[in-house]
C-alpha positions, 0 to 999 in steps of 0.5 A, spaced: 130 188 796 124 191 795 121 185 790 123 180 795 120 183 800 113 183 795 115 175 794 116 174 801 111 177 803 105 175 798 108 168 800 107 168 807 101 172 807 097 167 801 096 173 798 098 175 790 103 180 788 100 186 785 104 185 777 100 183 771 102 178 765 102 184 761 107 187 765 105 194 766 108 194 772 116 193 771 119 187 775 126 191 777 132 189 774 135 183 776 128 181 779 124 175 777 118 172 780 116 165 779 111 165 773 106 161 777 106 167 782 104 173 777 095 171 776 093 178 774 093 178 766 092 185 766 092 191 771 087 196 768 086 202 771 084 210 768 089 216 767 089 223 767 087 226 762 081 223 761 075 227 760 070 226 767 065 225 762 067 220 757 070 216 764 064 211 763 066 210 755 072 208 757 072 203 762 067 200 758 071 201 751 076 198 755 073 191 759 069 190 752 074 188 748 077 183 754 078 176 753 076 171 758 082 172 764 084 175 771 084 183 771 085 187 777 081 194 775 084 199 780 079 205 782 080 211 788 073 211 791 071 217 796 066 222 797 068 230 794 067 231 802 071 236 806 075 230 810 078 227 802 080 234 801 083 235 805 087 228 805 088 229 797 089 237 797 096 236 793 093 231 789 092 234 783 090 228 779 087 222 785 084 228 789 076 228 792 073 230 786 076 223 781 075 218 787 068 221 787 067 221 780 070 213 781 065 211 787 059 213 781 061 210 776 062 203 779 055 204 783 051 207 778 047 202 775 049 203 768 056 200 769 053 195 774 049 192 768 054 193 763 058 188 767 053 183 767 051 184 759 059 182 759 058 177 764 064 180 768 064 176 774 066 179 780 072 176 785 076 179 792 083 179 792 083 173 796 079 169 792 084 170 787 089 169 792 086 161 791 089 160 785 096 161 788 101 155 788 102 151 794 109 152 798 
């Protein structure tokens, strides 16, 4: 039900279904999603237990050694403000402190020309959703 209500609603919005080719997302058992469907090569984004001062080490670790594709890197960006604490005060991982330290990384100049050294091309999702098989 819910993967049909994903498809469905990606097809009638034109918007990509938020699954890779490297299936770090399961597709539901019984589920199956038109091949054409699926443009993300694959989902990156960073877990816990990553040290806060190796988290620009690894994103660079980890998109250096991409081939040419479509990646979706999911980040959390928010200021450490009282407002994000309060949002996130049960999110031990994910809270006010990892979306700040988010918004740094991906603002800061050295990971802005990392980016461009490796000739990272930034797209929105609605570009991407371009590239969606016509009905």
């Amino acid at each position: 039900m819910r993967l049909y209500r994903k498809t469905r609603l990606g097809r009638e919005y034109k918007l990509p279904i938020l699954l890779d080719r490297a299936a770090s997302r399961p597709v539901p058992a019984g589920g199956e999603i038109p091949q054409e469907q699926v443009l993300v090569d694959r989902i990156i984004e960073i877990s816990p237990g990553i040290p806060p001062d190796q988290w620009a080490n690894w994103y660079k670790q980890t998109l250096a050694v991409l081939k040419p594709g479509v990646y979706l890197m999911i980040v959390h960006l928010a200021y450490d403000d009282e407002e994000m604490r309060g949002a996130t005060w049960d999110h031990s991982d994910w809270g006010a402190a990892w979306r700040q330290r988010d918004l740094d990384m991906v603002s800061s100049s050295d990971f802005q020309q990392f980016l461009q050294q490796q000739k990272f091309t930034l797209v929105k999702w609605s570009d991407v959703a371009k590239a969606l098989p016509a009905r």
